[in-house]
C-alpha positions as CSV (number, residue, x, y, z in Angstrom):
1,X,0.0,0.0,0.0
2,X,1.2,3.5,-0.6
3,X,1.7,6.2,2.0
4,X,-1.8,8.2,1.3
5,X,-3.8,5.1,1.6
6,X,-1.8,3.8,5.3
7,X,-2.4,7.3,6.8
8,X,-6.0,7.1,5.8
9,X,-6.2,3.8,7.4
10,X,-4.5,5.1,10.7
11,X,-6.8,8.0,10.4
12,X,-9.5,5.9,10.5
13,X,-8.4,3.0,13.1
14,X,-6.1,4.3,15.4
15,X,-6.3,7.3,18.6
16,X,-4.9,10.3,17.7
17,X,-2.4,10.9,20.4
18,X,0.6,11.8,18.1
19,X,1.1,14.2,15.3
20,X,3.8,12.6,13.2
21,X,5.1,13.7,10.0
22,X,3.4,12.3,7.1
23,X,6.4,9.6,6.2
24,X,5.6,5.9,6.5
25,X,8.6,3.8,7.8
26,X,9.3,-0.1,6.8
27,X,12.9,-0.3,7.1
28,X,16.0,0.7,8.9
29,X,20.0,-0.2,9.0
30,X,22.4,1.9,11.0
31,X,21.2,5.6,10.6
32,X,19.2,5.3,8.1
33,X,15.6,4.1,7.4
34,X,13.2,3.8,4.4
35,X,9.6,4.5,3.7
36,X,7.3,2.4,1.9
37,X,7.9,3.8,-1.6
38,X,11.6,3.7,-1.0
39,X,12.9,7.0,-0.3
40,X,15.5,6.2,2.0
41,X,16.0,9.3,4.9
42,X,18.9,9.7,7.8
43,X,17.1,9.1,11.1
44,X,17.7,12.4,13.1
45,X,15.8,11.0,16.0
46,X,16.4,7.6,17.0
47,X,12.9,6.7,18.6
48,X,13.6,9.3,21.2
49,X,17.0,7.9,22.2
50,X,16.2,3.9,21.8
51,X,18.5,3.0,19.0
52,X,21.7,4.7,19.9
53,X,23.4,1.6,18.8
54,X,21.8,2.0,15.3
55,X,18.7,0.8,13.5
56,X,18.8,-3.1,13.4
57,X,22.0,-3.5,15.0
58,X,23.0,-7.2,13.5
59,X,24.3,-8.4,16.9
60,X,21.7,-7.3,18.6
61,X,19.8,-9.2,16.2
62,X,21.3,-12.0,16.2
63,X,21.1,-12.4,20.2
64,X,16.8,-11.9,19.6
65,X,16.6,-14.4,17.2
66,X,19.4,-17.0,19.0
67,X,17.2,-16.4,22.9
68,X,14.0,-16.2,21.4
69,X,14.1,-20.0,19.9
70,X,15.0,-20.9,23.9
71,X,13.3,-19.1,26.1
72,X,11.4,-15.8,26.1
73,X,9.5,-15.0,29.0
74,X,9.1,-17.2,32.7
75,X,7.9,-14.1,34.8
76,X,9.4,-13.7,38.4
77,X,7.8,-16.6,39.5
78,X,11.3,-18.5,38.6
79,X,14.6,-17.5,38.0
80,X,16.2,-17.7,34.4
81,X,19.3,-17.9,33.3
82,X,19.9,-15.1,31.4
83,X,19.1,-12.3,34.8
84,X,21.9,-13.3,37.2
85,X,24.5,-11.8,34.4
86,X,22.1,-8.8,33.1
87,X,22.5,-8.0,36.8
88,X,25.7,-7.8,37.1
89,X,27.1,-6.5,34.2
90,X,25.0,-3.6,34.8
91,X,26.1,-3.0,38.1
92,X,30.0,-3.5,37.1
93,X,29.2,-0.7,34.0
94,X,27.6,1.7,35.9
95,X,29.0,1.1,39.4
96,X,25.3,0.4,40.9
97,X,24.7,-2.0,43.8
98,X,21.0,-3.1,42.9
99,X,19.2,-3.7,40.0
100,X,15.7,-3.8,39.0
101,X,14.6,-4.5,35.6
102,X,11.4,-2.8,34.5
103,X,10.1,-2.4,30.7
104,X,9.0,1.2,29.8
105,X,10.7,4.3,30.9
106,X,7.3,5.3,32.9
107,X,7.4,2.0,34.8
108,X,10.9,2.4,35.8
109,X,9.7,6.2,37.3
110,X,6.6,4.6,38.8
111,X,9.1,1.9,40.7
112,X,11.6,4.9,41.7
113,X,8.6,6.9,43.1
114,X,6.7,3.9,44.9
115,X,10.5,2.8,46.2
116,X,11.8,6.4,47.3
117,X,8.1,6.6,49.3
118,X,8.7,3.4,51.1
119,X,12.4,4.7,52.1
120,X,10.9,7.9,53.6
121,X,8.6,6.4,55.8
122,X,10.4,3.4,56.8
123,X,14.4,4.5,56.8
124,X,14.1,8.7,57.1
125,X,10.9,8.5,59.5
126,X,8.6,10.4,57.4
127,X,5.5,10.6,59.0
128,X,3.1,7.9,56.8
129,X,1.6,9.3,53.8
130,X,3.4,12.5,54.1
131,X,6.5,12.0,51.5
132,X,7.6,14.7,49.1
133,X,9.0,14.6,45.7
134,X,10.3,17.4,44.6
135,X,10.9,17.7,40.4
136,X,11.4,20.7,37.8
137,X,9.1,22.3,35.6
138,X,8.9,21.2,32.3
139,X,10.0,17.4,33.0
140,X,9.0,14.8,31.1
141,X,9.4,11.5,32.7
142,X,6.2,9.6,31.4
143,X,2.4,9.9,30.8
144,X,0.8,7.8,33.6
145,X,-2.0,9.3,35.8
146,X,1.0,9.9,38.6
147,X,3.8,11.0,36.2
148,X,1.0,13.5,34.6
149,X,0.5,14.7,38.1
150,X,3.7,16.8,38.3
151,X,3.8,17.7,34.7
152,X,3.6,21.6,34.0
153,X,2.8,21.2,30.7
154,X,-1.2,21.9,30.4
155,X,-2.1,19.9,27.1
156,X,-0.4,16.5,28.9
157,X,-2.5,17.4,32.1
158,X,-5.8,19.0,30.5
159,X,-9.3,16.7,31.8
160,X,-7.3,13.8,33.3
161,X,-7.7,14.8,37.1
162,X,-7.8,14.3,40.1
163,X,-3.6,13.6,39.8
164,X,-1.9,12.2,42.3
165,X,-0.4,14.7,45.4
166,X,2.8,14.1,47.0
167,X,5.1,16.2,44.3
168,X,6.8,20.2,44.7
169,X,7.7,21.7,41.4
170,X,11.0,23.9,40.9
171,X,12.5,25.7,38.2
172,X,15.2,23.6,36.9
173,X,18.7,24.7,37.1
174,X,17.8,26.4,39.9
175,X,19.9,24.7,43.3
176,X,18.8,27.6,45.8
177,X,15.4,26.9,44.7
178,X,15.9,23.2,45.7
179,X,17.6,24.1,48.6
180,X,14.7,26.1,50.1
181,X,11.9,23.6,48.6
182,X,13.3,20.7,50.9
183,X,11.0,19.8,54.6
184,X,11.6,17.6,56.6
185,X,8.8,14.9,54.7
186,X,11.4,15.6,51.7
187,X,12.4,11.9,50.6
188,X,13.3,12.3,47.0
189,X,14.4,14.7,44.3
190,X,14.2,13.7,40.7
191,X,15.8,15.5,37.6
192,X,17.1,15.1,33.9
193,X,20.9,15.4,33.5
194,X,19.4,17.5,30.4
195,X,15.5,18.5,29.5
196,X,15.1,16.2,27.0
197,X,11.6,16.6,25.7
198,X,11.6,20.4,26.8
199,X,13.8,21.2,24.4
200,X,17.4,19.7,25.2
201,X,17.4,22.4,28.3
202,X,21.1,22.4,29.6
203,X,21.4,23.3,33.4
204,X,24.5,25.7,34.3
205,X,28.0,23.9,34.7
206,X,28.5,22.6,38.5
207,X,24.4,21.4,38.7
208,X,24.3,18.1,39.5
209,X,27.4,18.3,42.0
210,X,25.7,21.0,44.1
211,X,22.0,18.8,43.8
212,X,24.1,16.0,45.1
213,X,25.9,18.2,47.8
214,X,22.4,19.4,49.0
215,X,20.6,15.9,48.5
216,X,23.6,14.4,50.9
217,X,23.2,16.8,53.2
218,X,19.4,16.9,53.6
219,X,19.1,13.2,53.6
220,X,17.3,13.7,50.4
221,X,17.2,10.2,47.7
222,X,18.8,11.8,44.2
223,X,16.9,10.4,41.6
224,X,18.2,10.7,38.0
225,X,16.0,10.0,34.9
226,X,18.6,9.6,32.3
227,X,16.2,7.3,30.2
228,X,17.2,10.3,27.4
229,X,20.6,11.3,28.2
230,X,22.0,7.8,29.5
231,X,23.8,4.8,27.5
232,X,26.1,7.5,25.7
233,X,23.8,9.8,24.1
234,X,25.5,12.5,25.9
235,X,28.8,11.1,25.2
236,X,29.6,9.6,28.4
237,X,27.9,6.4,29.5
238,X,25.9,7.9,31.9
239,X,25.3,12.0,31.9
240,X,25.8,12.4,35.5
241,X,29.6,11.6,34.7
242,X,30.1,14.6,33.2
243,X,30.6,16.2,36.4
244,X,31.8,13.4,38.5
245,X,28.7,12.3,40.6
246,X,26.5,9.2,41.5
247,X,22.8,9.2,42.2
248,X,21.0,7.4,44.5
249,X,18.2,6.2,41.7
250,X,19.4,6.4,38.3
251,X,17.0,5.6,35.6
252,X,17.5,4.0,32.1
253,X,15.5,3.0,29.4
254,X,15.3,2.9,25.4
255,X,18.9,2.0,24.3
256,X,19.2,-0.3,26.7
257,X,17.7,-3.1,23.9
258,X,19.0,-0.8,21.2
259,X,15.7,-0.6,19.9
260,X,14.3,-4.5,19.5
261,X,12.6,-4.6,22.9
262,X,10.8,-2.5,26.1
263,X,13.6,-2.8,29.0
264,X,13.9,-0.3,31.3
265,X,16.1,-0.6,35.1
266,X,16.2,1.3,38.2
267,X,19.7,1.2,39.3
268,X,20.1,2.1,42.8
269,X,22.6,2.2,45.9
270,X,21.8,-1.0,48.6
271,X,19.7,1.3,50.9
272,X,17.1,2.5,49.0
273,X,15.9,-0.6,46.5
274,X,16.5,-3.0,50.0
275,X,13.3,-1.8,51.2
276,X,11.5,-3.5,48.7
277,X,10.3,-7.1,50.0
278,X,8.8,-9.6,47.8
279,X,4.7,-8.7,46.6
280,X,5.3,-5.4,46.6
281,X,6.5,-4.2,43.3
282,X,6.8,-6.4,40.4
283,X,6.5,-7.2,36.4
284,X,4.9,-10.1,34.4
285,X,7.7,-9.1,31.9
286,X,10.4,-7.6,34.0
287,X,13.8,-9.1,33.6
288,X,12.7,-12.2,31.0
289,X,15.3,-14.0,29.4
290,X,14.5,-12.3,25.7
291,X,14.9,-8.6,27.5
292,X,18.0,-10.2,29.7
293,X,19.7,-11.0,26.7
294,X,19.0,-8.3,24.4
295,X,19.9,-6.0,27.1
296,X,23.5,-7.5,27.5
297,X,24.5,-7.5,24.2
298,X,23.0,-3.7,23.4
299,X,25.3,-2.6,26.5
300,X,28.2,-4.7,24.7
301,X,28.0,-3.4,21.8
302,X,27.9,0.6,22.9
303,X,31.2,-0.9,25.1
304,X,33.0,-2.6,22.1
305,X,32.2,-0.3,19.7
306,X,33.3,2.5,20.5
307,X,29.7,4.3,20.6
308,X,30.3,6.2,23.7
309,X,33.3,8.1,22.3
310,X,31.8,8.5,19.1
311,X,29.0,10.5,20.2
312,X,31.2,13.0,22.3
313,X,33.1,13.5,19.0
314,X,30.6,13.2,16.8
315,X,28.3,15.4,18.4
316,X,31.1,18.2,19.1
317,X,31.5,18.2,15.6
318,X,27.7,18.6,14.6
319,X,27.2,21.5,17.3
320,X,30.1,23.3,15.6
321,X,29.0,23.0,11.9
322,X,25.1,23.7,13.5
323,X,26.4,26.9,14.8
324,X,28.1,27.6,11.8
325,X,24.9,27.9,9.8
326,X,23.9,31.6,9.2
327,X,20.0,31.9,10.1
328,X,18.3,35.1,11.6
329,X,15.3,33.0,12.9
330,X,17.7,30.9,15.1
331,X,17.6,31.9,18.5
332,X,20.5,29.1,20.1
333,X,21.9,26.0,19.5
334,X,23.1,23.8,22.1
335,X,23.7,20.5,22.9
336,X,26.1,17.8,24.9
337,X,27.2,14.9,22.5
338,X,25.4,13.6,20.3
339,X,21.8,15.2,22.1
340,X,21.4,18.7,20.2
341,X,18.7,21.0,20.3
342,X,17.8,23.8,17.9
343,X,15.8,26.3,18.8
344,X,13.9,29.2,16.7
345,X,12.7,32.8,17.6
346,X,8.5,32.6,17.6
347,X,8.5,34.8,14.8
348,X,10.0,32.4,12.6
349,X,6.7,30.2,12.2
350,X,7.1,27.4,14.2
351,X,10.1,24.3,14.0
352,X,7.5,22.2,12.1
353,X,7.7,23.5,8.9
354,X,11.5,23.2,9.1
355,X,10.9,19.6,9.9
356,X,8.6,18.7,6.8
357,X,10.8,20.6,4.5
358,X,13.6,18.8,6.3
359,X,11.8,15.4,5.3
360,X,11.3,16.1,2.3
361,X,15.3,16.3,1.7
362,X,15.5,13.1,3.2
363,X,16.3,13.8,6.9
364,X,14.3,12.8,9.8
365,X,13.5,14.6,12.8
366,X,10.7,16.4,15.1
367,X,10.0,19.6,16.8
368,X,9.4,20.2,20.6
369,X,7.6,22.6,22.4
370,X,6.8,24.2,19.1
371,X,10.2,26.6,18.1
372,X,12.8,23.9,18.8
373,X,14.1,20.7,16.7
374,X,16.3,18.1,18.4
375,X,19.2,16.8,16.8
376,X,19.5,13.2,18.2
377,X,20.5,10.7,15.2
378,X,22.2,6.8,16.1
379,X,25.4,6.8,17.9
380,X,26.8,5.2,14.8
381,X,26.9,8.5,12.8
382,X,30.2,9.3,10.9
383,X,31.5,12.4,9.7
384,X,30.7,12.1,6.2
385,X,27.2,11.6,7.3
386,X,27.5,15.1,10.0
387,X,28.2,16.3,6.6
388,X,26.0,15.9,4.6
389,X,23.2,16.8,7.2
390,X,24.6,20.0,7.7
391,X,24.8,20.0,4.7
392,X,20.8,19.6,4.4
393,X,20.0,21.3,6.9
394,X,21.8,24.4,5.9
395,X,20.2,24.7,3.0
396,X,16.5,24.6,4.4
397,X,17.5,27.1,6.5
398,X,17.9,29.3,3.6
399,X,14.4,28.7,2.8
């Protein structure tokens, strides 16, 4: 079928909770994916982050195909072979103590936010149903009822009351403002390294180390969503590394299957995951063998292949030439590896129309909060290809 008659039938069938752009995929290999009529396009997205290591990575592939013929799915109720290593080759990577493997980005915040509740009461001696999270405005970490509830942004919150209580909301980038939001029923704080879905929002240099100072001091869990910024988009494996700090709760997500599977983990310190006892969090598809193994062998491959490095070079070199581009309309550009946003004044019309026009030149990407585009394409991007996207994109911004 060709592209007209698909969107009519996804007109027709399907909830309209996107808006995408008018391009129907069926095929993908490294950076690049092509649409049903065979117009091939370089992926400037990467499903939000998920395939860092590439569109159809074959080793990643391979590993599918090999534990799917075994053994896919056993639930908790039994162990499997493949979670004893998941679990620790994640801690040794990312120097965490405990693991727990969720599916979805959202599920992993729902477990950090059920766990860091439990902590207060139990371990800081919050008084019961009295816990605090503070967060930022303009987060995104998720669309559930209780994610939605601390959401500043309207059109995500608009009819789907009553939301959940329990959360404080500060400007981000802001550590006096932290400071003075924390009480004594305080028991988490959770931030983005970098505002992903706001608009890659950078927070000043020396951030994170102050929000851990003031979290230490205040007895305060850290939570960090890096299900965006972590497993090397950012050009280091994990984006609090950047300035030499560990959370409490860090979450990951999307690349950590490389794109072939939902697997999401809460990694954590031993204090605040061991007051979890068993029935009282839990997944019918958490840590199965198929996720356990995909999982492995998307973190080996961002290891092995250099992925990690590539992005900080690759994406220092795609900010400069960015930058370089000659635009009145363009307000800023900015950006930490390979995780780039570029953002318009309102007067130029919107990002949208950049993005069509964009697709139509065959390059992929999508516009945020209306005036900005993000920059995120596979980890596996080579300088060639930098080039010739720049080389694209420089000449729709002429338009």
């Amino acid at each position: 079928m060709k592209t007209n008659e698909l969107i009519s039938l996804e007109d027709r069938f399907g909830a309209k909770t996107y808006n995408p752009l008018d391009v129907i995929l069926s095929k993908g290999e490294g950076i690049w994916v092509w649409d049903v009529e065979g117009k091939k396009y370089m992926d400037c997205l990467s499903a939000y982050s998920a395939v860092n290591q590439g569109h159809c990575h074959p080793k990643i592939h391979q590993v599918l195909v090999e534990q799917s013929k075994k053994l896919t799915l056993t639930s908790r109720a039994f162990r499997n072979n493949q979670l004893a290593f998941f679990y620790k080759e994640l801690c040794d990577l990312t120097q965490s103590h405990k693991v727990l493997p969720m599916n979805t980005g959202a599920e992993a915040v729902e477990t950090a936010i059920k766990t860091v509740r439990k902590w207060g009461y139990e371990i800081k001696g919050i008084p019961l149903d009295k816990a605090e999270i503070i967060v930022c405005d303009n987060n995104f970490h998720g669309r559930t009822i209780t994610i939605t509830s601390f959401s500043s942004d309207e059109n995500a919150r608009q009819n789907f009351g009553p939301f959940t209580p329990g959360f404080k909301s500060i400007p981000f980038g802001d550590t006096d403002a932290l400071e003075n939001a924390i009480t004594k029923n305080t028991a988490a704080f959770m931030v983005e390294p970098i505002q992903g879905e706001a608009g890659v929002i950078i927070p000043p240099d020396g951030y994170l180390k102050k929000v851990r100072e003031i979290c230490t001091k205040n007895n305060v869990v850290l939570i960090l969503d890096e299900i965006q910024t972590g497993l090397g988009r950012t050009g280091k494996l994990l984006a609090e590394e950047h300035e030499g700090i560990q959370s409490d709760l860090t979450l990951i997500g999307k690349a950590l299957s490389g794109g072939f599977y939902p697997v999401s983990a809460v990694l954590s310190n031993e204090a605040v995951l061991g007051v979890l006892n068993p029935g009282q969090h839990g997944s019918t598809f958490g840590g199965n063998p198929l996720a356990c193994a995909i999982a492995r062998k998307a973190l080996q491959v961002l290891m092995e292949e250099g992925l990690i490095e590539n992005a900080a070079s690759m994406g220092a070199y795609f900010l400069k030439g960015l930058r370089q581009i000659s635009n009145p309309q363009v307000k800023e550009v900015r950006g930490k590896g390979l995780m780039i946003g570029l953002e318009f004044h309102p007067q130029a019309g919107g990002a949208r129309l950049y993005c069509e026009k964009l697709k139509e030149n065959g390059l992929l990407c999508k516009e945020t909060h209306n005036h900005i585009i993000r920059f995120t394409p596979p980890l596996v991007i080579t300088k060639d290809q930098i080039e010739w996207a720049l080389e694209i994109i420089s000449n729709v911004l002429k338009i």
